[in-house]
Backbone as CSV, one residue per row, in Angstrom:
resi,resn,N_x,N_y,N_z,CA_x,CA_y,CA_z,C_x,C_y,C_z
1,UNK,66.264,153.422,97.926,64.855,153.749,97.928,64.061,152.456,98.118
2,UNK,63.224,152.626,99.298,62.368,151.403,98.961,61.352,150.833,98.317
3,UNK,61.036,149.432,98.087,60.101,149.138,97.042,59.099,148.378,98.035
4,UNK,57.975,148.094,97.302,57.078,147.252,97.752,56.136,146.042,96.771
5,UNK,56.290,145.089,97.609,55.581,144.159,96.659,53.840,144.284,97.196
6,UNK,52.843,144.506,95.971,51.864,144.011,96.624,50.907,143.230,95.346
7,UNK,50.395,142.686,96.421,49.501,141.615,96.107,47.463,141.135,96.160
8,UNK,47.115,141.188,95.705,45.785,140.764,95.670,45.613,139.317,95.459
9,UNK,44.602,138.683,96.272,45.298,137.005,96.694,43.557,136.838,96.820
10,UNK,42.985,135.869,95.856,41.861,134.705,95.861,42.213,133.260,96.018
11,UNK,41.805,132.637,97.433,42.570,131.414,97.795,41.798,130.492,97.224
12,UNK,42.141,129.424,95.928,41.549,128.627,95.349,41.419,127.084,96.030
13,UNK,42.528,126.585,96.521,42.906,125.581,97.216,43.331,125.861,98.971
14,UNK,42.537,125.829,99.490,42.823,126.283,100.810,44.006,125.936,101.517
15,UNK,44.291,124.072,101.110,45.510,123.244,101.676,46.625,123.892,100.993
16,UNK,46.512,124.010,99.669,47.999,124.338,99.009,48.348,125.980,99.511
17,UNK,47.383,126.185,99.579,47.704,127.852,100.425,48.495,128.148,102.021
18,UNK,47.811,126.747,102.533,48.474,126.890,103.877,49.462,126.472,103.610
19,UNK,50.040,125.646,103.174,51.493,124.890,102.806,52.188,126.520,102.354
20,UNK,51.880,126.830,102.035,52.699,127.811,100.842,52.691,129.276,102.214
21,UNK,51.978,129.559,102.787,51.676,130.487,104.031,53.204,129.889,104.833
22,UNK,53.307,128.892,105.067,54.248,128.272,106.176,55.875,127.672,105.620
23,UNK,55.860,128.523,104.252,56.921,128.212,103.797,57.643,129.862,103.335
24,UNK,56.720,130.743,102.979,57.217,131.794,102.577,57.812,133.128,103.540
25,UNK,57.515,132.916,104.895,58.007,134.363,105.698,59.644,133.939,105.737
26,UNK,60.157,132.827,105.899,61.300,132.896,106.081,62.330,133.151,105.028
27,UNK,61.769,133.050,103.555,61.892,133.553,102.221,62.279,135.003,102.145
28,UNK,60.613,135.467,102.602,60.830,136.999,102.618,62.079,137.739,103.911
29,UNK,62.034,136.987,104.647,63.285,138.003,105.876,64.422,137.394,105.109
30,UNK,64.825,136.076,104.458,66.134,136.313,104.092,66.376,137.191,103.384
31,UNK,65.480,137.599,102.839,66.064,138.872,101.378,65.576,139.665,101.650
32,UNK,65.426,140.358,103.035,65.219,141.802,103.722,63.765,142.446,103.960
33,UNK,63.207,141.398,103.544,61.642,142.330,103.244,61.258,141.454,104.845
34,UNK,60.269,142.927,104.895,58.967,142.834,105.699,57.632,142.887,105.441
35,UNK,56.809,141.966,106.001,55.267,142.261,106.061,55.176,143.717,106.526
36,UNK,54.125,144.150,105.477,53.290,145.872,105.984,52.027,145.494,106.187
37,UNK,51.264,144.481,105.167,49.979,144.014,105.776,49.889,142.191,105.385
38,UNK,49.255,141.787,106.228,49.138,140.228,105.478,47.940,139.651,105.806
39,UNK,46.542,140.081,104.515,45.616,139.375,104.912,44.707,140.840,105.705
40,UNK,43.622,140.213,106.772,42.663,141.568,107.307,42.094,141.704,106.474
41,UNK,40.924,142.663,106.854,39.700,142.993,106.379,40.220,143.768,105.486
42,UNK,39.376,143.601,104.471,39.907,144.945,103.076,37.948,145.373,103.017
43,UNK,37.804,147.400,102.759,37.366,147.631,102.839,37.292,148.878,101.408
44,UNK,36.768,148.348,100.007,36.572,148.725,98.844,36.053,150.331,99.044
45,UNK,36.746,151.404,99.004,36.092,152.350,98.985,35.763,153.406,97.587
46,UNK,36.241,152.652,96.832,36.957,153.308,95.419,36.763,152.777,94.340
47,UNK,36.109,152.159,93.051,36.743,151.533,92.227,35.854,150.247,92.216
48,UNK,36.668,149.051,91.409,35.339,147.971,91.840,36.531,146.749,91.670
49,UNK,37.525,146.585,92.611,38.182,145.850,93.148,37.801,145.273,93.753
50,UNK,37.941,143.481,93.476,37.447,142.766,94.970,38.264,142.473,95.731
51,UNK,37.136,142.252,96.680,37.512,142.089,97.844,38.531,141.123,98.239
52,UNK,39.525,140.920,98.276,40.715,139.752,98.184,41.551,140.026,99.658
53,UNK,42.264,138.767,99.765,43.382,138.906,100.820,44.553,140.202,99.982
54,UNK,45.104,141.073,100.762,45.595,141.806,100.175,47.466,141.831,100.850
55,UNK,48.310,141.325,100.205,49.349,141.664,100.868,50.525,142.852,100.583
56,UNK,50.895,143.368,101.415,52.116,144.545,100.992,53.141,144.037,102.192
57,UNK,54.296,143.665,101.304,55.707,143.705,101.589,56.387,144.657,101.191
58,UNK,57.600,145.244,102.396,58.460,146.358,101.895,60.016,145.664,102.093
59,UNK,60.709,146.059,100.928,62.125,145.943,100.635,62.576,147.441,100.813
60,UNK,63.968,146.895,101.150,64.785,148.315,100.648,65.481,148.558,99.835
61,UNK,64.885,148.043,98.492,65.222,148.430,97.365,64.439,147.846,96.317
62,UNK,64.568,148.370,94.703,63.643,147.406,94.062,64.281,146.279,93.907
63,UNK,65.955,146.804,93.627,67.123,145.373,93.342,66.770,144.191,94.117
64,UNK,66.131,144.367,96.060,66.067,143.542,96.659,64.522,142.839,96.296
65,UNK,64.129,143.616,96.140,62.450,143.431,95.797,62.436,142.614,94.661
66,UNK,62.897,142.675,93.787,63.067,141.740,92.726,64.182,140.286,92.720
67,UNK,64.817,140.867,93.446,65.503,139.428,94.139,64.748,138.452,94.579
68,UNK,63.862,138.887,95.806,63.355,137.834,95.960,62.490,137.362,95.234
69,UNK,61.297,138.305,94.606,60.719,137.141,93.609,61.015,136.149,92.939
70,UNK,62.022,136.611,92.021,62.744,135.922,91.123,64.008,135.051,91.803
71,UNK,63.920,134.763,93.149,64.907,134.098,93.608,64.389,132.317,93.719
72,UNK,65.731,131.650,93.784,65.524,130.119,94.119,64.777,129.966,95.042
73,UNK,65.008,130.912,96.294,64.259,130.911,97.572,62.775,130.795,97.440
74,UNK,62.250,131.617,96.630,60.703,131.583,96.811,60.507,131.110,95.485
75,UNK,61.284,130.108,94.756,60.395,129.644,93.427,59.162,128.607,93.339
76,UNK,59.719,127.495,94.735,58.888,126.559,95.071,57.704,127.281,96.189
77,UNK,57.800,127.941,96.764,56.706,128.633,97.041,55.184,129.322,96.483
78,UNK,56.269,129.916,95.250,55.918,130.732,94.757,55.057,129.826,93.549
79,UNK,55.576,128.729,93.286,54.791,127.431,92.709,53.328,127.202,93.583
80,UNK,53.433,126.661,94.741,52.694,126.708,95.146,51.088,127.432,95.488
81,UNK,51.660,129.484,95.598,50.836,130.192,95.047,50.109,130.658,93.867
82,UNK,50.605,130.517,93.115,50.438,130.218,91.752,48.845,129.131,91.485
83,UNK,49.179,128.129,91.782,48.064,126.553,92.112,47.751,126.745,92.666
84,UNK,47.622,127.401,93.919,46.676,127.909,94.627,45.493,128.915,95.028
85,UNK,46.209,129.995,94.197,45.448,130.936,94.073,45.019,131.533,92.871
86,UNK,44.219,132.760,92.673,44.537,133.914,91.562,44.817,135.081,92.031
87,UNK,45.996,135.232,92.024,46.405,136.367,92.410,46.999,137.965,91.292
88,UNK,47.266,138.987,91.714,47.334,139.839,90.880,48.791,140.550,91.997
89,UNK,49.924,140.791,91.262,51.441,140.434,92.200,52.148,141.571,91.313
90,UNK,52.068,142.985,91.731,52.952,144.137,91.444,53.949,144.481,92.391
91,UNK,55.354,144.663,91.408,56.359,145.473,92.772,56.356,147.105,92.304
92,UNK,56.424,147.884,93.192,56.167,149.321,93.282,57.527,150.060,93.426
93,UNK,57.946,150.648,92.988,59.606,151.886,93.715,58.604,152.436,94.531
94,UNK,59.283,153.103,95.566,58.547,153.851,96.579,59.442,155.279,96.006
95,UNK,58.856,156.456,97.005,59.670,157.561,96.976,60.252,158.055,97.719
């Protein structure tokens, strides 16, 4: 079953963001996931969510989905986002 990571992303440090942009896709394809959205216009129709970069990655699985977070692969990355941003970072089971 697949999972999805998503994300709500306020870029605090613009530089440490790009660093961290140009280190993480090759992270995510080693451990199976794909971009579903990265970034684009977000358009609040609901609720009182801001307006943020919004990302959704899909795994095919949560096992994999949680792999990579919690992997060596994206720890220094994932450092990076962290200092860089404020972000809000849920993984989902799909159905």
């Amino acid at each position: 079953m697949a999972a999805y990571i998503i994300a709500t992303i306020e870029v605090t440090d613009p530089e440490k963001f790009e660093v961290y942009r140009g280190q993480v896709p090759a992270t995510i394809e080693k451990h199976g996931g794909r971009y579903l959205a990265r970034g684009g216009d977000v358009t609040v129709v609901e609720g009182d969510q801001p307006t943020r970069r919004t990302v959704i990655l899909e795994f095919d699985s949560l096992e994999k989905a949680n792999g990579w977070y919690y992997s060596d692969d994206y720890a220094g990355p994932k450092e990076l986002r962290i200092a860089s941003t404020i972000s809000n970072v849920m993984i989902v089971e799909g159905v």
